[in-house]
C-alpha positions as CSV (number, residue, x, y, z in Angstrom):
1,X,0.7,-7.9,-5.8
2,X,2.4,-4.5,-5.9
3,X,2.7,-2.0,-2.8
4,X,3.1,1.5,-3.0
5,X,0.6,0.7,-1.4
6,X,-0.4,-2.8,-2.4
7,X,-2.3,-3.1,-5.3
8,X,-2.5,-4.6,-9.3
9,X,1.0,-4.6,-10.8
10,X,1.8,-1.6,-13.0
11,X,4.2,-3.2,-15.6
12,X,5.9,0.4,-16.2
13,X,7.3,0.1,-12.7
14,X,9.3,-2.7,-13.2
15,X,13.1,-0.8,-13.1
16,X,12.0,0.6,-9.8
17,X,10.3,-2.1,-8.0
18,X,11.9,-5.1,-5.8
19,X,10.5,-8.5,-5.5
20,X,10.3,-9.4,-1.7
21,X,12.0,-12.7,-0.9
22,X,11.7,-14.2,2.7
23,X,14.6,-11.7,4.4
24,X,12.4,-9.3,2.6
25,X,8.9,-9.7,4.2
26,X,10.7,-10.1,8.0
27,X,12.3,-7.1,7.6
28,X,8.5,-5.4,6.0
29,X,6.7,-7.6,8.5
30,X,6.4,-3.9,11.4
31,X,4.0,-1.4,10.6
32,X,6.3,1.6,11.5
33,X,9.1,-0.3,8.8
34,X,5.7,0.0,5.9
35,X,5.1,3.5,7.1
36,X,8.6,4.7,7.0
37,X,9.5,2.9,3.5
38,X,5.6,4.9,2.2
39,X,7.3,8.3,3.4
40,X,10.2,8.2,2.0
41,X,8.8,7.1,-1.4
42,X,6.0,10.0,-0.9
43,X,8.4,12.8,0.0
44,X,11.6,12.0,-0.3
45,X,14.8,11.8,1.4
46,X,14.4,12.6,5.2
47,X,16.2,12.1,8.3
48,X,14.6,10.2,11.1
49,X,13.6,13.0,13.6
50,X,11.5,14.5,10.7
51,X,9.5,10.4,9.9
52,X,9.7,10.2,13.7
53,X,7.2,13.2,14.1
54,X,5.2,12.0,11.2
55,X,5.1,8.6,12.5
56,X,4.5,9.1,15.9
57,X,6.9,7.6,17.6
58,X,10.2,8.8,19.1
59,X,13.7,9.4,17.1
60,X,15.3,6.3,18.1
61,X,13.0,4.1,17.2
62,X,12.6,6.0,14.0
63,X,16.3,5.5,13.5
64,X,16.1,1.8,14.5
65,X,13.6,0.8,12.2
66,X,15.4,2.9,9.3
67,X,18.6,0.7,10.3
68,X,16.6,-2.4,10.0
69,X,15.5,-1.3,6.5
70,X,18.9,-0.7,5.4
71,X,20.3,-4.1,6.1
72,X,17.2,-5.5,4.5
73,X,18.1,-3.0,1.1
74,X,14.9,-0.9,1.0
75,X,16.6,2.1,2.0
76,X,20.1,3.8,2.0
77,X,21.7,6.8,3.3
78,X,21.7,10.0,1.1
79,X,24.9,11.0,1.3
80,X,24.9,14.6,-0.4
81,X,22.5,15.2,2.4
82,X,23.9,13.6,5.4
83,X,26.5,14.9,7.6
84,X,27.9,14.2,11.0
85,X,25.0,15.2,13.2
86,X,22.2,13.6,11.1
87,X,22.0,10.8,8.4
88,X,19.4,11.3,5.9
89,X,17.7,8.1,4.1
90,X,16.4,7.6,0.7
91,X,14.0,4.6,-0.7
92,X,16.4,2.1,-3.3
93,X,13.2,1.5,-4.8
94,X,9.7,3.0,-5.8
95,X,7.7,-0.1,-5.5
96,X,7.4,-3.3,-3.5
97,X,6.1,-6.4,-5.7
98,X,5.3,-9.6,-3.3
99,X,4.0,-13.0,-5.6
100,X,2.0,-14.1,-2.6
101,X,0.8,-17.7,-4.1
102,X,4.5,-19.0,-4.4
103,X,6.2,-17.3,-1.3
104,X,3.0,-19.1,0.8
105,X,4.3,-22.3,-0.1
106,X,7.8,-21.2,1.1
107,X,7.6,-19.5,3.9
108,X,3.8,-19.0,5.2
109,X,4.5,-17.4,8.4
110,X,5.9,-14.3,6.7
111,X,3.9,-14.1,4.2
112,X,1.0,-13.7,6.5
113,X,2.6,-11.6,9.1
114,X,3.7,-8.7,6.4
115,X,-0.2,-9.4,4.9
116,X,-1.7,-8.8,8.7
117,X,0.9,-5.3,8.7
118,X,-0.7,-4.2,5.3
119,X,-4.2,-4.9,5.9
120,X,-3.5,-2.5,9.6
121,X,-1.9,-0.2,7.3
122,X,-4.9,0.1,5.2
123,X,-7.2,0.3,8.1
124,X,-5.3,2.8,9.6
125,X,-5.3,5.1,6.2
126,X,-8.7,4.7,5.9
127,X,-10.0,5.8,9.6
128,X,-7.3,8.9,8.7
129,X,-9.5,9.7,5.8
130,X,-12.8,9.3,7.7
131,X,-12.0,11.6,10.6
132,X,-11.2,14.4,8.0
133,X,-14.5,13.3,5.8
134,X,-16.7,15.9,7.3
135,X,-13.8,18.8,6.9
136,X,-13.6,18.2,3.0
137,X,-14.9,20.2,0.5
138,X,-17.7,19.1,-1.4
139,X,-16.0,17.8,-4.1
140,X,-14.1,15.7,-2.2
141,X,-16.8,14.1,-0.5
142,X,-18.6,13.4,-3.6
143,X,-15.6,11.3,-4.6
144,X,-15.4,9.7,-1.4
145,X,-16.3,5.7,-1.7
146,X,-16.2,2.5,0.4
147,X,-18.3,0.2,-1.2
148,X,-17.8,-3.7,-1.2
149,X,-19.5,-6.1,-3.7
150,X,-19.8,-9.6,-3.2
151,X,-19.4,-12.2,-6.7
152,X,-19.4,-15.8,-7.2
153,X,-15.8,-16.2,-9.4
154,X,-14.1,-19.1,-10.1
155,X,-10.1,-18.9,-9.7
156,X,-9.6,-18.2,-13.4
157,X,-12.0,-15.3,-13.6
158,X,-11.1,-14.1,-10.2
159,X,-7.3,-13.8,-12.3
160,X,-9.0,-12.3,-14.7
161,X,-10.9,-9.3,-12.7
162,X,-7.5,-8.7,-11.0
163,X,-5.7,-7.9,-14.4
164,X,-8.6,-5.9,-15.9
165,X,-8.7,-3.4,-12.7
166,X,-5.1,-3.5,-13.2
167,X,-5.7,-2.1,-16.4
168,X,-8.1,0.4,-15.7
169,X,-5.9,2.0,-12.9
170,X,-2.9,2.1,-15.3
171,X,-4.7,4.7,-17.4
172,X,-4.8,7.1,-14.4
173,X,-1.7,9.3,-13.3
174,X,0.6,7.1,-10.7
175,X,1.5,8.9,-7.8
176,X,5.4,9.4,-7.4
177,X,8.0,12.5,-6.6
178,X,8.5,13.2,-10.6
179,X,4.7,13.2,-11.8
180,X,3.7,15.7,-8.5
181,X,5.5,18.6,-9.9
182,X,2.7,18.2,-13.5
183,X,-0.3,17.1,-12.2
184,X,-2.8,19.7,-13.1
185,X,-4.7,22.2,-10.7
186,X,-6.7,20.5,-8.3
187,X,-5.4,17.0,-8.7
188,X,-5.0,15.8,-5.3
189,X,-3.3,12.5,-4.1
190,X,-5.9,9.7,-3.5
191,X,-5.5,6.2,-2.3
192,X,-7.3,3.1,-4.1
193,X,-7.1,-0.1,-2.3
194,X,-8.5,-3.4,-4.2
195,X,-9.0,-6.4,-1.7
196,X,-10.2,-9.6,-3.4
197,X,-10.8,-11.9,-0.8
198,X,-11.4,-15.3,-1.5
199,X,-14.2,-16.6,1.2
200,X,-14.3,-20.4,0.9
201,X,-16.2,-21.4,3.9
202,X,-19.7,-19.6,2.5
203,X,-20.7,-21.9,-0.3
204,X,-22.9,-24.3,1.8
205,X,-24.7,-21.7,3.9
206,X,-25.6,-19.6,1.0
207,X,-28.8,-20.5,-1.3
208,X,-29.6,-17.1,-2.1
209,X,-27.4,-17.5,-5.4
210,X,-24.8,-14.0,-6.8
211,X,-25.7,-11.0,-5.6
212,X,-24.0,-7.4,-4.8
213,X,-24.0,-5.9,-1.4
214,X,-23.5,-2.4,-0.8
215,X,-20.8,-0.8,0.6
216,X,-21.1,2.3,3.4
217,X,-21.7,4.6,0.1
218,X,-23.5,2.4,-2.4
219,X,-27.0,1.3,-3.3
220,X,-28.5,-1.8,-3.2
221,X,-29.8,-3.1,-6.3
């Protein structure tokens, strides 16, 4: 599980990702901490007055939460910026890789508590895109998707689907501060979130055998 965002691991990222031990997902586990760490990765260095106004919350807490990060290694002062009236902060990596299975076994409660600020992050992202859905141009909209399909998997193939999306996506442009700049004209940014969600508890009250459900965009079959 990799985070940019969280998604399917791109193996290209490896130099520039970090591996979140238990320190790691308490200091991750705040949804302002997520947010920040996504900014700075998305534009660049930046002080905390200027992620404060794109975070919504006030300087100090910006700064707090940038502090908190620091100790913890995700970020670090830019120095060739920074002077005595404002620090400036950079991201020490690109990408945040979490092996969910064995850190569950470690330490469960963070583990679930950094899941439950991703999964608010992604809900969060995705009402931002919906209350700008009927501003887009066409083309946009056309794009737009949220569908959800429904498949009886056993753990092995359920591996299996994960690594062959991950494949799929690495053939598209990632998104990062040095592939912006030659991205050709009217590539836009666009966020793709994969949940596979495992849902145990269904197997006795269902009779009606595999089938696909549609999604807010998509068709029944």
């Amino acid at each position: 599980m990799t985070d940019r965002g969280v998604g399917p691991d791109d193996p290209k990222s490896e130099a520039a990702a970090v591996v979140l031990d238990a320190k790691g997902l308490r200091a991750l586990a705040h949804p302002v901490r997520v947010q920040a760490v996504g900014l700075l990765r998305k534009y660049g260095p930046s002080t905390a007055t200027r992620l404060a106004e794109r975070l919504g919350v006030n300087s100090g807490t910006a700064s707090y939460h940038l502090r908190q990060l620091g100790a913890a290694g995700f970020v670090e002062e830019d120095t060739e910026r920074g002077n005595a009236r404002e620090r400036w902060w950079r991201p020490v990596y690109q990408r945040t890789q979490l092996d969910a299975a064995e850190m569950a076994e470690r330490d469960p409660e963070a583990v679930l508590a950094f899941l439950q600020t991703i999964a608010a992050i992604h809900n969060l992202s995705a009402q931002r895109t919906l209350n700008e859905f009927q501003t887009m141009p066409r083309e946009w909209r056309d794009s737009f998707d949220m569908s959800d399909y429904v498949l009886w998997l056993t753990p092995t193939e359920t591996i299996a689907l994960r690594a062959e999306l991950g494949e799929v996506i690495a053939r598209y442009r990632q998104e990062s501060l040095e592939t912006a700049a030659d991205t050709p004209e009217g590539a836009e940014r666009v966020s793709l979130v994969v949940h596979i969600l495992p849902e145990l508890d269904v197997r006795a009250a269902s009779e009606a055998g595999p089938r696909k459900a549609s999604g807010l965009m998509g068709q029944e079959d």
